[in-house]
mmCIF file of the C-alpha atoms, coordinates in Angstrom:
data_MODEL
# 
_entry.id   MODEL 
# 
loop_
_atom_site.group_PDB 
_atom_site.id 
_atom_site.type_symbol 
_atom_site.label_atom_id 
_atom_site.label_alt_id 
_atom_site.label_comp_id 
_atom_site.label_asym_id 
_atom_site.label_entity_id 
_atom_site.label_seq_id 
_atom_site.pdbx_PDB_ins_code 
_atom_site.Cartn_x 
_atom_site.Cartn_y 
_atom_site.Cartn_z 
_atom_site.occupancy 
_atom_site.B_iso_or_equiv 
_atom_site.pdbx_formal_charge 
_atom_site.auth_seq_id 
_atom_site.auth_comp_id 
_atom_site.auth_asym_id 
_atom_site.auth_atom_id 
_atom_site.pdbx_PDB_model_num 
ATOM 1   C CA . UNK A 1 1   ? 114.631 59.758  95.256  1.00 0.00 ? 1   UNK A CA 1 
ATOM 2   C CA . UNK A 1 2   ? 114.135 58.332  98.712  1.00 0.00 ? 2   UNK A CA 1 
ATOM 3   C CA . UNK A 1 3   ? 114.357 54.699  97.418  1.00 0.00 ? 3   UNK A CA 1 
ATOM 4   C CA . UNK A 1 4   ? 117.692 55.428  95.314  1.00 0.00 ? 4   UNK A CA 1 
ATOM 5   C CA . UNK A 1 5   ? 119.013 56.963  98.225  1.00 0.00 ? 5   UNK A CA 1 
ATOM 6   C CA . UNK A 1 6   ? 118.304 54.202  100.360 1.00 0.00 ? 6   UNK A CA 1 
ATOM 7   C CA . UNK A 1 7   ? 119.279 51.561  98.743  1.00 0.00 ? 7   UNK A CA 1 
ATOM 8   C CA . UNK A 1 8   ? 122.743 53.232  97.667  1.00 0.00 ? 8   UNK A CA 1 
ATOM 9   C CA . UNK A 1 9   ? 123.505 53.428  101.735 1.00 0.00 ? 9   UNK A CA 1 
ATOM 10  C CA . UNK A 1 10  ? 122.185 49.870  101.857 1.00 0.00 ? 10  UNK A CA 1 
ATOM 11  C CA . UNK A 1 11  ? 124.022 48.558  98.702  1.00 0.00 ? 11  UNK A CA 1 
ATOM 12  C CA . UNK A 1 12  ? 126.983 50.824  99.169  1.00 0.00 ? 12  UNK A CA 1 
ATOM 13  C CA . UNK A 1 13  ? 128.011 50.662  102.920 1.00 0.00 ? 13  UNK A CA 1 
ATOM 14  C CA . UNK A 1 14  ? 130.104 47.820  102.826 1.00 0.00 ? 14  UNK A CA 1 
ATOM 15  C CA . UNK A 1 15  ? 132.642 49.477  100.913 1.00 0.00 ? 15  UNK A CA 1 
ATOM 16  C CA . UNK A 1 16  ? 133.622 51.638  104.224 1.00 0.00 ? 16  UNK A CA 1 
ATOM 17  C CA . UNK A 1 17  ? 135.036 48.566  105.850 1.00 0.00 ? 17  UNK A CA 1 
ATOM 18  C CA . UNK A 1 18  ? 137.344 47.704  103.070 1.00 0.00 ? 18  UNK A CA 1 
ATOM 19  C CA . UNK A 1 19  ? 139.340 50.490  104.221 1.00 0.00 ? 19  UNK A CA 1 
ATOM 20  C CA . UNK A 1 20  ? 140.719 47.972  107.272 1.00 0.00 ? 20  UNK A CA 1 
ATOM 21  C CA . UNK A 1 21  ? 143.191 46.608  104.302 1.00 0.00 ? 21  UNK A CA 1 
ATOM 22  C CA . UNK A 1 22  ? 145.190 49.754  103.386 1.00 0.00 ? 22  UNK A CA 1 
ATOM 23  C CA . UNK A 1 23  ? 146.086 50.212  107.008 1.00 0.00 ? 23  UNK A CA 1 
ATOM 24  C CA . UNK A 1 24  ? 148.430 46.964  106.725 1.00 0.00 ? 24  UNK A CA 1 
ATOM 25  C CA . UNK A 1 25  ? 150.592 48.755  104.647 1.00 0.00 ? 25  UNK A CA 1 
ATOM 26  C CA . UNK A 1 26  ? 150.308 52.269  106.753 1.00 0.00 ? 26  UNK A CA 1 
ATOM 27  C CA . UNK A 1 27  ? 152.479 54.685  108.441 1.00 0.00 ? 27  UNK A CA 1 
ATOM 28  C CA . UNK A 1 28  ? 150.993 56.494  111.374 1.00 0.00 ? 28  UNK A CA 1 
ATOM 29  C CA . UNK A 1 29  ? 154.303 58.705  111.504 1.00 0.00 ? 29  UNK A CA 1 
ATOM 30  C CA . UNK A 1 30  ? 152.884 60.546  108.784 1.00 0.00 ? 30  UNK A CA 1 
ATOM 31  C CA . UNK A 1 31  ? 150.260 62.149  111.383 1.00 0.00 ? 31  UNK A CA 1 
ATOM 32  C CA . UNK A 1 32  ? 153.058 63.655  113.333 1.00 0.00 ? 32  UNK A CA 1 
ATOM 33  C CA . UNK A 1 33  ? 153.614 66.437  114.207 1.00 0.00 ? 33  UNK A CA 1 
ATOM 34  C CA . UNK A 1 34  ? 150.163 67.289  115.487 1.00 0.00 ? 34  UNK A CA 1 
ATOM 35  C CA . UNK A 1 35  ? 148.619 70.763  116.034 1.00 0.00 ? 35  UNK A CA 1 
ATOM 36  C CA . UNK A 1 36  ? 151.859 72.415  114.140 1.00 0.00 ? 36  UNK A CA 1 
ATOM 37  C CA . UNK A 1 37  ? 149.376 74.433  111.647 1.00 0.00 ? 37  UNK A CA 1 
ATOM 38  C CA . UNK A 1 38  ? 148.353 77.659  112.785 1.00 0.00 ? 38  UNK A CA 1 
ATOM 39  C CA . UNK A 1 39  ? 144.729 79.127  112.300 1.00 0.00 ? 39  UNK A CA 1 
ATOM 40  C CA . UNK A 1 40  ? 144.983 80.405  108.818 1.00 0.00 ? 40  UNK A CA 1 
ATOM 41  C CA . UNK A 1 41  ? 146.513 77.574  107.588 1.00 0.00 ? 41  UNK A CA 1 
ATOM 42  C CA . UNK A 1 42  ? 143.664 75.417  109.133 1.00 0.00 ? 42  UNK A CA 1 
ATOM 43  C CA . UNK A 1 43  ? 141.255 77.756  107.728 1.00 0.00 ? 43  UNK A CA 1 
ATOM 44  C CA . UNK A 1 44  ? 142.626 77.190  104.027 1.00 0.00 ? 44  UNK A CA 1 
ATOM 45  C CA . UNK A 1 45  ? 142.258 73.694  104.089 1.00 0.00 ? 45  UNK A CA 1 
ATOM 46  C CA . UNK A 1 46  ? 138.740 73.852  105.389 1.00 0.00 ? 46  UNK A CA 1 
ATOM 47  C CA . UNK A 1 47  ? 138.479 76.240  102.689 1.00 0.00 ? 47  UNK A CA 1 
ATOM 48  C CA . UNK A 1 48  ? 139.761 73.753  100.247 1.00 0.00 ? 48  UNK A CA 1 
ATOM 49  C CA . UNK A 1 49  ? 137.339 70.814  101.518 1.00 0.00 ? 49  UNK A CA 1 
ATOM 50  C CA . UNK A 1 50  ? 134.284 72.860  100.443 1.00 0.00 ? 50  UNK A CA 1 
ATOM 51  C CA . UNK A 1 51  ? 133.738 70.866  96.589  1.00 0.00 ? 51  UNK A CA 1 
ATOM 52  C CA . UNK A 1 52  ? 134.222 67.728  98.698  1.00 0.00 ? 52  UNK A CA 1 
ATOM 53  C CA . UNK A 1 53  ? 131.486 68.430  101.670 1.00 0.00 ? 53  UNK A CA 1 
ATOM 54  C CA . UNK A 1 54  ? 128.617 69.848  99.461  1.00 0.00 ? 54  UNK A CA 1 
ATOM 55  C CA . UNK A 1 55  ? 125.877 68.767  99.344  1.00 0.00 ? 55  UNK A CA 1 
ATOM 56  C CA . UNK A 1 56  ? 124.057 68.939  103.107 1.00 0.00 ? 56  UNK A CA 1 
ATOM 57  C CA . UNK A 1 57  ? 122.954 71.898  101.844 1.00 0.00 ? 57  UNK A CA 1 
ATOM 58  C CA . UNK A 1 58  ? 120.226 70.459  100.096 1.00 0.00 ? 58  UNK A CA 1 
ATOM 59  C CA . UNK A 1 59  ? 118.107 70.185  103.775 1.00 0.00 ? 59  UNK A CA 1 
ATOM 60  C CA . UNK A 1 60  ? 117.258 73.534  103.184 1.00 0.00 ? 60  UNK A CA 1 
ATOM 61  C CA . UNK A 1 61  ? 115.203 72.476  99.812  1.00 0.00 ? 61  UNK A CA 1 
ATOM 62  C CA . UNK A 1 62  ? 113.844 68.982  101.255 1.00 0.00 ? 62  UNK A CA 1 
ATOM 63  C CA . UNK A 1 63  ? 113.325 70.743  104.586 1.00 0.00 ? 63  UNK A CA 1 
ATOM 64  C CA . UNK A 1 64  ? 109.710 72.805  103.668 1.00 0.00 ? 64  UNK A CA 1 
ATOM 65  C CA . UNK A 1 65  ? 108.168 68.681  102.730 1.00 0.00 ? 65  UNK A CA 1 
ATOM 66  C CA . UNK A 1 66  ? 108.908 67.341  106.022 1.00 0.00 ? 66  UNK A CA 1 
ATOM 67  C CA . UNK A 1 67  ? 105.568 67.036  107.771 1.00 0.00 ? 67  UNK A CA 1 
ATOM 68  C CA . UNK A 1 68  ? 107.181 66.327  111.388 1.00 0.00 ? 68  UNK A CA 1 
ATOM 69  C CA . UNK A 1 69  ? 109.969 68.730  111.300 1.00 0.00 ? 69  UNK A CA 1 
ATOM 70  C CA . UNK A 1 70  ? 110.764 68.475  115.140 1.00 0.00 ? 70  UNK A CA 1 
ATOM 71  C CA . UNK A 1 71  ? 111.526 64.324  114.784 1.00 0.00 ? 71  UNK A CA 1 
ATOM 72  C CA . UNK A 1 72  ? 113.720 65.099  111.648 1.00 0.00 ? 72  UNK A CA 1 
ATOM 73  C CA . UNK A 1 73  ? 116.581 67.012  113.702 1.00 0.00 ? 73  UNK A CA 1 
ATOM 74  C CA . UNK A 1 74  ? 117.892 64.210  115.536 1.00 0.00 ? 74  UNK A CA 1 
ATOM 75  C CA . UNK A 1 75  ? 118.333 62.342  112.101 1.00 0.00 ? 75  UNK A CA 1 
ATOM 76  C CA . UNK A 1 76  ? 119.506 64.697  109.969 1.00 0.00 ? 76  UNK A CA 1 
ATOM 77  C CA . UNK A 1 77  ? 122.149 65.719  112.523 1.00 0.00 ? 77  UNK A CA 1 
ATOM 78  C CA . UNK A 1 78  ? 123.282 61.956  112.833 1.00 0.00 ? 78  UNK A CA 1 
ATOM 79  C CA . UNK A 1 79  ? 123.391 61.552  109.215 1.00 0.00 ? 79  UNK A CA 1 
ATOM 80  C CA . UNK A 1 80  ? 125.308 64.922  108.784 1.00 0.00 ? 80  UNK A CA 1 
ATOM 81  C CA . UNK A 1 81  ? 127.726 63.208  111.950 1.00 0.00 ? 81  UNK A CA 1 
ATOM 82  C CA . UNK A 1 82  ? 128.070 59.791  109.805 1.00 0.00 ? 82  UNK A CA 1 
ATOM 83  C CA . UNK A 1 83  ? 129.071 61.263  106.842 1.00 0.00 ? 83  UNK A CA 1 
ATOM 84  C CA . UNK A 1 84  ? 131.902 63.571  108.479 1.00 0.00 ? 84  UNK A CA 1 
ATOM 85  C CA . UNK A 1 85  ? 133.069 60.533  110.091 1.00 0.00 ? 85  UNK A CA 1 
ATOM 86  C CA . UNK A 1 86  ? 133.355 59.153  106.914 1.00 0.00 ? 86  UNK A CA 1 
ATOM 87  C CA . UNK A 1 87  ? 135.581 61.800  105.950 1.00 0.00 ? 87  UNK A CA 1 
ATOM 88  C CA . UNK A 1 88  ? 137.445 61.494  108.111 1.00 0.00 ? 88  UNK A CA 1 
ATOM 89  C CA . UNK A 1 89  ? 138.507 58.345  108.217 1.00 0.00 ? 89  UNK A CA 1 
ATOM 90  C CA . UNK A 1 90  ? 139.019 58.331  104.666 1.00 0.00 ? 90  UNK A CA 1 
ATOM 91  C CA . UNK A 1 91  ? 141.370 61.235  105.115 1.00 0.00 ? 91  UNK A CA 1 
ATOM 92  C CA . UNK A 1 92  ? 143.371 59.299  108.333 1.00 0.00 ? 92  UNK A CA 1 
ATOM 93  C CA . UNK A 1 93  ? 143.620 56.231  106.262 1.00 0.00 ? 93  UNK A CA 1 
ATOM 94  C CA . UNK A 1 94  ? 144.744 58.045  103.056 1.00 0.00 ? 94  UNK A CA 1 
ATOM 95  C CA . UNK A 1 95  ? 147.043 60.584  104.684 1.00 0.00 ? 95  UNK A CA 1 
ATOM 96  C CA . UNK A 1 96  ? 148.731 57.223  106.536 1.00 0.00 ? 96  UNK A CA 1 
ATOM 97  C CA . UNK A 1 97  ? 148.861 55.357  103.362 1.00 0.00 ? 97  UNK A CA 1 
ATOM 98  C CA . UNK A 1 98  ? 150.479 57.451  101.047 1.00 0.00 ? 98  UNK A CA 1 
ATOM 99  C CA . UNK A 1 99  ? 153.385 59.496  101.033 1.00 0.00 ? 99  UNK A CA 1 
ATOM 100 C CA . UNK A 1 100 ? 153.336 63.636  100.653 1.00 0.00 ? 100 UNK A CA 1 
ATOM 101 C CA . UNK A 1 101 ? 154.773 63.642  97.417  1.00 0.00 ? 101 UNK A CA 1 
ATOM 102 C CA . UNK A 1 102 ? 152.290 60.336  96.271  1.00 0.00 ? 102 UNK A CA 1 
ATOM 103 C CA . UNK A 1 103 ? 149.480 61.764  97.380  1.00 0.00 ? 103 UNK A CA 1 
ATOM 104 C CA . UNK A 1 104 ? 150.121 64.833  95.842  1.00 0.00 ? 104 UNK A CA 1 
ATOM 105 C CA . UNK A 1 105 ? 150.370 63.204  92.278  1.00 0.00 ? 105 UNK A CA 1 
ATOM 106 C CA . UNK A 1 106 ? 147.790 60.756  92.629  1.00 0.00 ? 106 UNK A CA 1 
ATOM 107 C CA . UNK A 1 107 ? 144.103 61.521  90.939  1.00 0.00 ? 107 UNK A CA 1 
ATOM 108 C CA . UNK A 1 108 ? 141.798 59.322  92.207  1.00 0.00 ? 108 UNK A CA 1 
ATOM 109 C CA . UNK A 1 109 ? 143.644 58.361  96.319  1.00 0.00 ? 109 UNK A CA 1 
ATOM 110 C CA . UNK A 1 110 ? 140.247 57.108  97.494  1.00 0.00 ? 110 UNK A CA 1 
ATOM 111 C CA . UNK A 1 111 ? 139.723 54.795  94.539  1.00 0.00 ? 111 UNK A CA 1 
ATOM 112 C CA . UNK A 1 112 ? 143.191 53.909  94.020  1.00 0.00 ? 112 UNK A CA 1 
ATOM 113 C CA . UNK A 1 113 ? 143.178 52.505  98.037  1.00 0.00 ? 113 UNK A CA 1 
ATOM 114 C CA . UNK A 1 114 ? 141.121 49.723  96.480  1.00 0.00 ? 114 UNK A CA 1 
ATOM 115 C CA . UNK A 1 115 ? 143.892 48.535  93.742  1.00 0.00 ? 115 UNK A CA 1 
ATOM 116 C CA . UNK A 1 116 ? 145.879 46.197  95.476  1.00 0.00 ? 116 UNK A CA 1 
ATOM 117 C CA . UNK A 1 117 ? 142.685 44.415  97.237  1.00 0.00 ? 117 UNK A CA 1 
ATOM 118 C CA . UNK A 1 118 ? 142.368 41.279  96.279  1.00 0.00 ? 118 UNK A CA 1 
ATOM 119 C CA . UNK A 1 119 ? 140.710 38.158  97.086  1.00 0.00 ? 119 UNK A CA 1 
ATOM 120 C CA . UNK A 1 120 ? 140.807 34.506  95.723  1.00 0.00 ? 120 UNK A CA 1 
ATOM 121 C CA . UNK A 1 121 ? 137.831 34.677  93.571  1.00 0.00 ? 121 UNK A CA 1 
ATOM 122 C CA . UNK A 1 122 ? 138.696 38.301  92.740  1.00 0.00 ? 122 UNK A CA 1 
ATOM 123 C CA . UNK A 1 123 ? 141.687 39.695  91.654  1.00 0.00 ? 123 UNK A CA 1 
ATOM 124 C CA . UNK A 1 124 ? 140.864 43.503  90.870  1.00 0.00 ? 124 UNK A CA 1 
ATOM 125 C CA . UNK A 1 125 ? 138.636 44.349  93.175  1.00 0.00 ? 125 UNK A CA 1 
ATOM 126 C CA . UNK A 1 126 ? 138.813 48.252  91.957  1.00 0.00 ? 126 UNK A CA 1 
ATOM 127 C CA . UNK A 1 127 ? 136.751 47.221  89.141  1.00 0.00 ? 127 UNK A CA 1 
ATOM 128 C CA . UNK A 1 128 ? 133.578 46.375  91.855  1.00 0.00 ? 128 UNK A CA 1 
ATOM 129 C CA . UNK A 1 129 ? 134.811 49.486  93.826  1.00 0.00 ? 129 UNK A CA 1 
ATOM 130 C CA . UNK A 1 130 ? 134.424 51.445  90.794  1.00 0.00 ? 130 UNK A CA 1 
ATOM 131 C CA . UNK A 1 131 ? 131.451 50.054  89.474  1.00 0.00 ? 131 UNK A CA 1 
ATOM 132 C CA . UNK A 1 132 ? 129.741 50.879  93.163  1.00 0.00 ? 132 UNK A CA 1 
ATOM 133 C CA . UNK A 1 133 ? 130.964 53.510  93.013  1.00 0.00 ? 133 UNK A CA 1 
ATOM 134 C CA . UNK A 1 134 ? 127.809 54.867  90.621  1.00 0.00 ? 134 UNK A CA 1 
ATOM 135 C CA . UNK A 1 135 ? 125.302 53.945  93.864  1.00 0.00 ? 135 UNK A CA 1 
ATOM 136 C CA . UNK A 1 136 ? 127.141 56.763  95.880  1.00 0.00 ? 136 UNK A CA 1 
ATOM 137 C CA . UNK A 1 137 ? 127.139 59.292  93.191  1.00 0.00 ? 137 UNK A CA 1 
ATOM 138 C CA . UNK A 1 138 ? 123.371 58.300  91.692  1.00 0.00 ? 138 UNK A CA 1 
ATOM 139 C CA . UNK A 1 139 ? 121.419 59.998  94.954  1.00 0.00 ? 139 UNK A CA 1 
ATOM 140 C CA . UNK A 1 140 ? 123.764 63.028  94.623  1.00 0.00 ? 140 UNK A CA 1 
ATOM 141 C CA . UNK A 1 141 ? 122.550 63.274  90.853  1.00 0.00 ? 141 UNK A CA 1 
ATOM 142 C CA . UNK A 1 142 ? 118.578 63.014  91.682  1.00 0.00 ? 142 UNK A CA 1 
ATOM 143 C CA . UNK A 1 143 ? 118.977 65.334  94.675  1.00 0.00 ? 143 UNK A CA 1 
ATOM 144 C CA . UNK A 1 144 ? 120.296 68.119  92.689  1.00 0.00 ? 144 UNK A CA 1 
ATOM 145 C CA . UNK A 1 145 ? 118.188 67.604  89.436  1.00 0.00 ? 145 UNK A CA 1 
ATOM 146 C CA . UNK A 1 146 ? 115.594 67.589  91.786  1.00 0.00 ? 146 UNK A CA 1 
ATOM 147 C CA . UNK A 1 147 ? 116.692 71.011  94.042  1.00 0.00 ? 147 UNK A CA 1 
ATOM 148 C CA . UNK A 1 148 ? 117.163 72.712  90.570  1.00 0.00 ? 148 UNK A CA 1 
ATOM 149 C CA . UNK A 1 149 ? 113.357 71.387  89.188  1.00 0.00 ? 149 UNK A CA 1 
ATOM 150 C CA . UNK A 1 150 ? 111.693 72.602  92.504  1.00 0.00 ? 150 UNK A CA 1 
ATOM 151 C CA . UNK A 1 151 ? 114.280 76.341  92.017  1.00 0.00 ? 151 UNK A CA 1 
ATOM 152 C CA . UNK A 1 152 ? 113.693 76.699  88.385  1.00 0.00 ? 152 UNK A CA 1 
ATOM 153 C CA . UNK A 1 153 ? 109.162 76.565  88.650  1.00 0.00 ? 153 UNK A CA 1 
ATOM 154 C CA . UNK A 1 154 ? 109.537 79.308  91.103  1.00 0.00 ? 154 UNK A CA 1 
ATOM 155 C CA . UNK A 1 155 ? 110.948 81.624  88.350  1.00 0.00 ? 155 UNK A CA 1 
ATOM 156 C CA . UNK A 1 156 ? 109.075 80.031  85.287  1.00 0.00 ? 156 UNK A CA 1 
ATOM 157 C CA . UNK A 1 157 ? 106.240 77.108  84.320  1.00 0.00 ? 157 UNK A CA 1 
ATOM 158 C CA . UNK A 1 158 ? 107.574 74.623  82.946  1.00 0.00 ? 158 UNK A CA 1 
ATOM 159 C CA . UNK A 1 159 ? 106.773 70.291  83.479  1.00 0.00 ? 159 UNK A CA 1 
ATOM 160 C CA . UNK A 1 160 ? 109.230 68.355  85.175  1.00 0.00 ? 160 UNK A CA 1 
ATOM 161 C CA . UNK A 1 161 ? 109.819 65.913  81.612  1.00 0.00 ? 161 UNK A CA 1 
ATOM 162 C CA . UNK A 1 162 ? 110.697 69.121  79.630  1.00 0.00 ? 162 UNK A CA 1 
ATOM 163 C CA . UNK A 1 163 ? 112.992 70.243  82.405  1.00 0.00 ? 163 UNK A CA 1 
ATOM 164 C CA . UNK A 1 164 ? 114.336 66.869  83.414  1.00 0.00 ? 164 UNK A CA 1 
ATOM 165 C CA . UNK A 1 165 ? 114.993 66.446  79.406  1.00 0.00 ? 165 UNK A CA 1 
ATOM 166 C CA . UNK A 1 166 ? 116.734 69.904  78.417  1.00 0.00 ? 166 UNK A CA 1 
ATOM 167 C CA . UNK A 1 167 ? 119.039 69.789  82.165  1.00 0.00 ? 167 UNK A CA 1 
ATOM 168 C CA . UNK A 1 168 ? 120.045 66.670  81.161  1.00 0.00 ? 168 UNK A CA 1 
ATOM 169 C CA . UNK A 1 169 ? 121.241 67.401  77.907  1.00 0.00 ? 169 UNK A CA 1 
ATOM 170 C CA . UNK A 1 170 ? 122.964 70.906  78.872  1.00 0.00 ? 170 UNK A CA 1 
ATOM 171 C CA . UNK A 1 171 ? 124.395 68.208  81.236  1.00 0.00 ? 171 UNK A CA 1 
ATOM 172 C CA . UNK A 1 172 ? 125.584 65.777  79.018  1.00 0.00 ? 172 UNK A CA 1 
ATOM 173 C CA . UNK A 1 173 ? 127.229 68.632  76.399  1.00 0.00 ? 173 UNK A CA 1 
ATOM 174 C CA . UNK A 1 174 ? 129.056 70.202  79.455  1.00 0.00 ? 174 UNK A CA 1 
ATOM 175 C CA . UNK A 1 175 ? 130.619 66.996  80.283  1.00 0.00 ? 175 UNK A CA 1 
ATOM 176 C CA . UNK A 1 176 ? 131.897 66.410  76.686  1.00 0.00 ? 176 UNK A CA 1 
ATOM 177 C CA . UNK A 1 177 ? 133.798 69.819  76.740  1.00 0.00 ? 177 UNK A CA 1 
ATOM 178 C CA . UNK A 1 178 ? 135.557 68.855  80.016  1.00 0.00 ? 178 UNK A CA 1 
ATOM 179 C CA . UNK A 1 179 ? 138.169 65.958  78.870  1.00 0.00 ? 179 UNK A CA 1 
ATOM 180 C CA . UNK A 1 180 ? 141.506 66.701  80.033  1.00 0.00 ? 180 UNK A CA 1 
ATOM 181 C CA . UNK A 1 181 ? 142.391 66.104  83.763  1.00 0.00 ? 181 UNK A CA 1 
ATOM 182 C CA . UNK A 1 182 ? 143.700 69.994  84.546  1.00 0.00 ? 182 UNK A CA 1 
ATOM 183 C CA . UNK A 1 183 ? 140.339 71.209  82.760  1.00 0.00 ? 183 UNK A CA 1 
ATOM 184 C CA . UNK A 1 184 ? 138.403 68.827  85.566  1.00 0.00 ? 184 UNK A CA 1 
ATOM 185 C CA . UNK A 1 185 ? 140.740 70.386  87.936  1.00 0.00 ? 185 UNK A CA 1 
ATOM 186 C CA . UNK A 1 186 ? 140.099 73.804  87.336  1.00 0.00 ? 186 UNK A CA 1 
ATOM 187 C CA . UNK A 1 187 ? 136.313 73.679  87.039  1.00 0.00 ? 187 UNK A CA 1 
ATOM 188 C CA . UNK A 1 188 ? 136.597 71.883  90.721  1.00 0.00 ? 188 UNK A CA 1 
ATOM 189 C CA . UNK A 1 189 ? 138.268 74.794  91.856  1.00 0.00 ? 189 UNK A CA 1 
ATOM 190 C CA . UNK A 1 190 ? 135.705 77.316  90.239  1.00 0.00 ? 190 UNK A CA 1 
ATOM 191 C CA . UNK A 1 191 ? 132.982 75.072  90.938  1.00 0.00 ? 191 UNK A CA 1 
ATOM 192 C CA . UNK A 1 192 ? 134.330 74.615  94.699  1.00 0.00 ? 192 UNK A CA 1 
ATOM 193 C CA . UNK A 1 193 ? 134.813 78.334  95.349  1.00 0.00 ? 193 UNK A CA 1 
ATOM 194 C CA . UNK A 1 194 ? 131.048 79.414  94.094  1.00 0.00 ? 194 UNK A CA 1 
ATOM 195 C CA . UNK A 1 195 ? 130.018 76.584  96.413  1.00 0.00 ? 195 UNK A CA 1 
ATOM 196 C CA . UNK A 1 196 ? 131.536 78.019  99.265  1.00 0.00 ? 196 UNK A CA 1 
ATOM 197 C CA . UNK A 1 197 ? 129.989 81.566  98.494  1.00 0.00 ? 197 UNK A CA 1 
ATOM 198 C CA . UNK A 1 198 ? 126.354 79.815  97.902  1.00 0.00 ? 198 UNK A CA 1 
ATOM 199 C CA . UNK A 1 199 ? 126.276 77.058  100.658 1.00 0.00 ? 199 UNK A CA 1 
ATOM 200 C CA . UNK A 1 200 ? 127.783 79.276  103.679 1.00 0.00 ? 200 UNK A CA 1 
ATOM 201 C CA . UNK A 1 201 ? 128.520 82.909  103.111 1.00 0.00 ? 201 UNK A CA 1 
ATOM 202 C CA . UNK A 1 202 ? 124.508 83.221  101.365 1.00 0.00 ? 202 UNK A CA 1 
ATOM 203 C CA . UNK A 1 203 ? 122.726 81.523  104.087 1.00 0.00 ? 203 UNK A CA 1 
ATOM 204 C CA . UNK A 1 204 ? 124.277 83.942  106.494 1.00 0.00 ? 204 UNK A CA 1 
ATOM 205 C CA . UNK A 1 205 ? 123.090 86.924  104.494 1.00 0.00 ? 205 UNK A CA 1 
ATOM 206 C CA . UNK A 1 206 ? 119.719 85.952  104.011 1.00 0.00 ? 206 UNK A CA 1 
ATOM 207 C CA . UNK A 1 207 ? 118.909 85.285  107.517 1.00 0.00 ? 207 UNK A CA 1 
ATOM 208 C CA . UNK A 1 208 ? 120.619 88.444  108.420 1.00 0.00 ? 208 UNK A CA 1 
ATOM 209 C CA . UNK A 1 209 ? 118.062 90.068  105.603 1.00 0.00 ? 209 UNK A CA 1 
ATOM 210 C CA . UNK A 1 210 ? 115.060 88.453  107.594 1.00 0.00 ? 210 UNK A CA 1 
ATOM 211 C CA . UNK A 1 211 ? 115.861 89.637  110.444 1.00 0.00 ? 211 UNK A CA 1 
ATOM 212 C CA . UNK A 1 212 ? 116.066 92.964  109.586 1.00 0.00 ? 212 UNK A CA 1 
ATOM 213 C CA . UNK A 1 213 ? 112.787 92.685  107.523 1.00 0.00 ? 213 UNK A CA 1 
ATOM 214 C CA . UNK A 1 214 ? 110.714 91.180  110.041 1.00 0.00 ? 214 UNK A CA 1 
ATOM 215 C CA . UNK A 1 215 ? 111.945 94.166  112.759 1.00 0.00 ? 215 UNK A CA 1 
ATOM 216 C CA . UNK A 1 216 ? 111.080 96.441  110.285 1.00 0.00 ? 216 UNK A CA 1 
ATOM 217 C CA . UNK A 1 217 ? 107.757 94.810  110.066 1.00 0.00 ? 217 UNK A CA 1 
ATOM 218 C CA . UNK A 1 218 ? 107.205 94.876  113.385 1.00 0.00 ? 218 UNK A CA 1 
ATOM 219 C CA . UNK A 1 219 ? 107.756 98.409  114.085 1.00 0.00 ? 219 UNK A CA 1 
ATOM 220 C CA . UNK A 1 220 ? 106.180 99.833  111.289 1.00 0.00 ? 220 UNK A CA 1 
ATOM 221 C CA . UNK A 1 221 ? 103.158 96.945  112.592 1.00 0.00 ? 221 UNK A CA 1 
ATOM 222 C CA . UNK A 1 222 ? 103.582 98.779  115.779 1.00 0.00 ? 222 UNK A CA 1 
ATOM 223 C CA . UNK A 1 223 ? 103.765 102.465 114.567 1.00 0.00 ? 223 UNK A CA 1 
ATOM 224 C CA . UNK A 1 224 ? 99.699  101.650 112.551 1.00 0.00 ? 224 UNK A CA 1 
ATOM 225 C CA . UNK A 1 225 ? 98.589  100.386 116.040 1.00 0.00 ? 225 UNK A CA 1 
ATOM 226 C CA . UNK A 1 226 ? 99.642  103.810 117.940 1.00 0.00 ? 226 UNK A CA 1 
ATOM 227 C CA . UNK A 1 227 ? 97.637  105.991 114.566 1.00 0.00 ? 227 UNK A CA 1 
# 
């Protein structure tokens, strides 16, 4: 896992600066107004981002192998940084790019930056993008198959080949039921909305669990000592 997810950085990283060409063709009226949403409405669309930003969430699984844990925190809050700057620009550039009513139609607006690229020994360039594409979505695959294998052997035994073998093939079936683009569309939204509940609202309610356990601990700890 460490070696696909380095080498999909290494192998995958020079797609970020192809993002220079779309801004040729950009309106940076489309920014303006700033600051006109109020709170809620900035609240929503963090809301909405949540199937798009998953995924740091696996720390809290990799995070009990770490043998130095105190060098790791730099890191993994520079990585965490990276990738929101990532974001970020993707969003500037794509928001600049298109149009409201464009964007709103348009499926794939990262990908579909790519489809007027060209170069003179390559004409569709969205083809490579694509094809790339797979190195930034492999790691993402492992991690999780991974998170799930270490989750599922602390309910029941069972090898990682058997598990690795049956996820995969639940895997596989669920993708063959989900064809059409407004099925894919509403199981992001279901799928985005659990996410939200599991990767910040649960957190929050298990530490607020362990706190209470371990002062309960303590005083009833405390209350033995005094008998």
């Amino acid at each position: 896992m460490v070696g696909i997810s380095f080498f999909s950085v290494i192998l995958a990283v020079w797609i970020i600066p192809m993002l220079v060409f779309p801004l040729k063709f950009s309106t940076f009226d489309s920014l303006f107004p700033i600051l006109e949403s109020n709170i809620s409405s900035l609240l929503k669309g963090a809301h909405s981002m949540t199937f798009t930003i998953i995924g740091f969430e696996i720390l809290n699984i990799v995070y009990p192998f770490i043998k130095d844990k105190k060098k790791t925190s730099k890191y993994t809050h520079l990585a965490l940084l990276s990738t929101t700057f990532i974001y970020l620009s993707v969003m500037l550039v794509s928001i600049t790019y298109y149009t409201e009513g464009k964007l709103l139609k348009t499926v794939w607006a990262t990908l579909t930056l790519f489809s007027f690229i060209s170069f003179p020994f390559m004409e569709r360039f969205e083809f490579v993008a694509v094809c790339f594409w797979m190195l930034i979505i492999l790691p993402n695959l492992c991690l999780y198959l991974w998170a799930a294998y270490r989750g599922m052997i602390r309910l029941v035994k069972v090898s990682s080949m058997k598990f690795v073998w049956i996820f995969s093939i639940l895997a596989f079936f669920g993708t063959l039921m989900v064809q059409t683009r407004p099925q894919i569309n509403t199981m992001n939204t279901y799928l985005g909305k659990a996410a939200f509940y599991i990767v910040f609202v649960y957190p929050v309610l298990l530490y607020l669990i362990t706190m209470l356990k371990k002062k309960f601990t303590s005083q009833k700890e405390q209350n033995n000592e005094k008998l």
